[in-house]
N, C-alpha and C positions, 0 to 999 in steps of 0.2 A: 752656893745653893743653885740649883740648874732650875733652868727657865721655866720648864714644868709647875716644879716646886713652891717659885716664885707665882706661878701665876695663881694655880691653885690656894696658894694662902692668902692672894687679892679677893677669890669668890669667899674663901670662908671671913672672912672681914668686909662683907656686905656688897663687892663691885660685884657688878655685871656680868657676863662671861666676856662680853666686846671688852670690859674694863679690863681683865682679869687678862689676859691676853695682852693687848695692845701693851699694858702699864708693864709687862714683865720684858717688852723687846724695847720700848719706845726712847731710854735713854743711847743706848745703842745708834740710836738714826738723830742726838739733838734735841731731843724731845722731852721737857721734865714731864714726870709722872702725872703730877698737879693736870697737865692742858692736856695730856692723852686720856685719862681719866672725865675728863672731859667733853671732849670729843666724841666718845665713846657711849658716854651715858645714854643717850636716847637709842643705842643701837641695840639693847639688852631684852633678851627674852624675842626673839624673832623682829625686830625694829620695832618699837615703842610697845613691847607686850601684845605685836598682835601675830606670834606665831609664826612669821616668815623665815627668813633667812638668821639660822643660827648664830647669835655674838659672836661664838666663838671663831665663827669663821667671819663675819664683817672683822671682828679683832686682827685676823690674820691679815685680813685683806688691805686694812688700815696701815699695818707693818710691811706689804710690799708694795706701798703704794709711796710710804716715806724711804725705802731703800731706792726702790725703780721709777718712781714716780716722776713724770713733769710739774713743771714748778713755772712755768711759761705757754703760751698754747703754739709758740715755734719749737718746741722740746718734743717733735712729732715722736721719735726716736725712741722716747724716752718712756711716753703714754704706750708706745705697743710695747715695750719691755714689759712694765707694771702688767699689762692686761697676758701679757704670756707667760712669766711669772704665775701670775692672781690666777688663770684659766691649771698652770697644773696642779696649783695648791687642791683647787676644787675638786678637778679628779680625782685627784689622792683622796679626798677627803670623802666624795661620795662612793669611792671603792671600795672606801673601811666602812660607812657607815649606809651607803644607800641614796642617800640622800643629804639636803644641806638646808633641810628645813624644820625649822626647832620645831612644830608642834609633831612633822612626822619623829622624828629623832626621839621625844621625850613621851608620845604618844597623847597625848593631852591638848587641850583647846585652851591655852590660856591668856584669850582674848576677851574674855569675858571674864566677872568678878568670882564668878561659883567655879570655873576654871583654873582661877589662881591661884582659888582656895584649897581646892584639889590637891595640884600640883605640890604646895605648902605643904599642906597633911602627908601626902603620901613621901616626902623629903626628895623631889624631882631633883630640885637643884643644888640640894646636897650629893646627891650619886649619884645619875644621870648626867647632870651638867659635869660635873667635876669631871666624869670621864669622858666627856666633848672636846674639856680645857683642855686637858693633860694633849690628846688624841691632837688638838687642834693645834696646841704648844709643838708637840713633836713633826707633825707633816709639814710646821710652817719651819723647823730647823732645818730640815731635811732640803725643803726646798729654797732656801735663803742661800746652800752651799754653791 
C-alpha cells in the first residue's frame, strides 16, 4: 500500500491529518505508530482546533525532523538540515496550495464549536483534508529523496 493510501485510511479511522501523516512514515524513522500517533494528536485541525498550521503539514514536519532532526543541542548540523529540509517541504506545499493554514485551505473557522459543526456537515475533513493528506503524503516523499 503506498504511503498516501496508508495515510489516508489513518483520517478515515478517526486520526487527525498530523496523525494520518506522521503514523504512515514514522515506522520508517524507529518510531511505533502507537507514540507517533501520539505526538501528533494535539497537532490536528490547525494545532489544537484552532485553525493554524495545517496537521498535515505539522505531520510532515514531525517526519523531517525524525529523518534530519537533532537529537542533542551540539547536533548544530543537524537542526539546520531539519529546518532546510522542513523550509522546502513548505514551499512545495504552499505552491500547490497557497498557503499552510488549515482554516485558509479548508475555508472555515473551526475554532469555535458552530465552526466545527460546520466543517462536520458540510464533510470538510472527509474531502478537503483527505486531499491535504494525500497532497501532503506526496510533497513530503518527494522531499525525503
Amino acid at each position: 500500500m503506498k504511503k498516501s493510501e496508508t495515510a489516508i485510511a489513518g483520517l478515515k479511522n478517526g486520526f487527525n491529518c498530523a496523525q494520518a501523516v506522521s503514523t504512515a512514515f514514522c515506522e520508517d524513522f524507529g518510531v511505533k505508530k502507537e507514540d507517533a500517533a501520539k505526538m501528533a494528536c494535539a497537532l490536528g485541525a490547525g494545532m489544537v482546533r484552532s485553525g493554524e498550521v495545517c496537521g498535515a503539514v505539522s505531520g510532515a514536519l514531525m517526519i523531517i525532523g525524525l529523518k534530519y532532526g537533532s537529537s542533542s543541542p551540539q547536533h548544530i548540523k543537524s537542526k539546520e538540515k531539519a529546518y532546510e529540509v522542513g523550509k522546502r517541504f513548505k514551499q512545495l506545499f504552499e505552491a500547490k496550495h497557497g498557503t499552510v493554514i488549515c482554516r485558509r485551505l479548508i475555508e472555515m473557522d473551526i475554532s469555535t464549536p458552530e465552526g466545527l459543526e460546520a466543517a462536520r456537515k458540510k464533510g470538510v475533513f472527509e474531502n478537503i483534508c483527505k486531499e491535504l493528506v494525500k497532497d501532503s503524503v506526496e510533497i513530503l516523499e518527494e522531499t525525503l529523496k
